[in-house]
C-alpha angles and dihedrals in degrees: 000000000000119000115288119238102192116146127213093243101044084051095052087039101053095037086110096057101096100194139007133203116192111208109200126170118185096225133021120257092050088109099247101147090051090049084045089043099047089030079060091052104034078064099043087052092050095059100264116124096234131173131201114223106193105196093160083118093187101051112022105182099152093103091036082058095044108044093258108121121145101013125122136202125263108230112212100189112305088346136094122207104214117226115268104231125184114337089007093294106175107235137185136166152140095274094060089067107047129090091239131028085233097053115138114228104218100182137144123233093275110052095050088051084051090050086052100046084055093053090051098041096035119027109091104243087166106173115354121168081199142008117209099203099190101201135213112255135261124027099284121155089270091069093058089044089055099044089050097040097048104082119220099008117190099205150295129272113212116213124201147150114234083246102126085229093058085040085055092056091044096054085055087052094049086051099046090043090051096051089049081064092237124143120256116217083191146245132317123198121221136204087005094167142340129243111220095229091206098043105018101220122139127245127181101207095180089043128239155281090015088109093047088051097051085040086063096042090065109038093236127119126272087220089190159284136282126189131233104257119172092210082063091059091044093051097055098041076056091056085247119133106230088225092061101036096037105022090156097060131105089249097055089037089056094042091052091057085051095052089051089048089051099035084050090048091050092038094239099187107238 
């Protein structure tokens, strides 16, 4: 395993966190924020007190997602009090911190190691049964900052579309995860196919089975499929989880299969 960053303080810091799911896609547009953001709220709705840490420092879209926008942190000494989303979801992220929600973060290697090491050491988790960390993509050095930084990880959670060329990037995820020496949850596959609303027939537009191959190459689990719903795209555009506001959907009803398969893995006590 590579060599472990944890600092003293993050790990004192983080000893009430009971559980943490990293979520990592190996390119943008997979969809990874909205599976973090919903995977933040499917626990929260199911009793467990959960929290959402957006360290994708140049495109923080966490608050955008959950109606957040705008808002910034109170700081009690040394200390942040992240921002309480939807059903008292702990949440922190960049763009709570910037003047503008569209402010570009223009920053080098260290000083984004040094912003992370600052989310993990001084924002006040307290008590979490689980901490959602929705990471930048790509397999960038602050991804190997993060996965070193963040004490006693669960696992990752690999995001992809079944497009050969998102398949491609997460092979190299998987890869980079795996020679971190971190366990893998496994990998969900988003926008599998769309539901014509009016006909109701199926199409898979990225094509299909490329996740479940590279799922049995490497011996990880294919933890699931969602499908490609417009209303999914709406709502959080809206700054409305799809769990919450369509919780009867195809799309609510397969990512709460997936939140059972991954509560069960990291033996989330019910």
């Amino acid at each position: 395993m590579t060599h472990s960053l944890i600092l003293p303080e993050v790990a004192e810091n983080m000893k009430g966190v009971k559980h943490k799911i990293v979520v990592l896609s190996g390119k943008g547009g997979v969809g990874k924020t909205t599976v973090a953001t919903n995977l933040a709220i499917s626990f929260a709705q199911r009793g467990k007190t959960s929290g959402i840490l957006d360290v994708d420092i140049y495109g923080p879209n966490v608050p955008k997602l959950l109606g957040l926008d705008g808002q910034h942190p109170v700081a009690e000494g040394e200390f942040i009090n992240p921002i309480l989303g939807p059903l008292d979801v702990k949440v922190m992220s960049m763009a709570f911190l910037l003047r503008k929600d569209d402010d570009a973060v223009a920053w080098r290697g260290p000083l984004v190691a040094k912003a992370i090491s600052q989310f993990l050491s001084n924002v006040k988790w307290g008590d979490l049964d689980i901490l959602i960390v929705d990471l930048p993509p790509g397999t960038g050095d602050e991804i190997l900052s993060i996965l070193q930084s963040i004490p006693d990880i669960d696992g990752v959670v690999i995001v992809s579309t079944p497009q050969e060329v998102a398949i491609l990037d997460a092979r190299r995820a998987i890869q980079l995860v795996e020679k971190m020496g971190v366990p893998i949850l496994g990998i969900v596959e988003n926008m599998a196919e769309f539901i014509c609303p009016k006909c109701g027939e199926s199409y898979k537009i990225f094509g299909e089975g490329a996740a479940k191959s590279a799922a049995e190459e490497y011996g990880i689990e294919h933890l699931g499929t969602l499908p490609l719903d417009p209303r999914v795209i709406v709502l959080s555009d809206k700054g409305t989880p799809f769990v919450m506001e369509e919780p009867d959907s195809d799309a609510a009803k397969s990512f709460g299969v997936l939140v059972d398969r991954l509560a069960q893995k990291v033996h989330l006590e019910k």
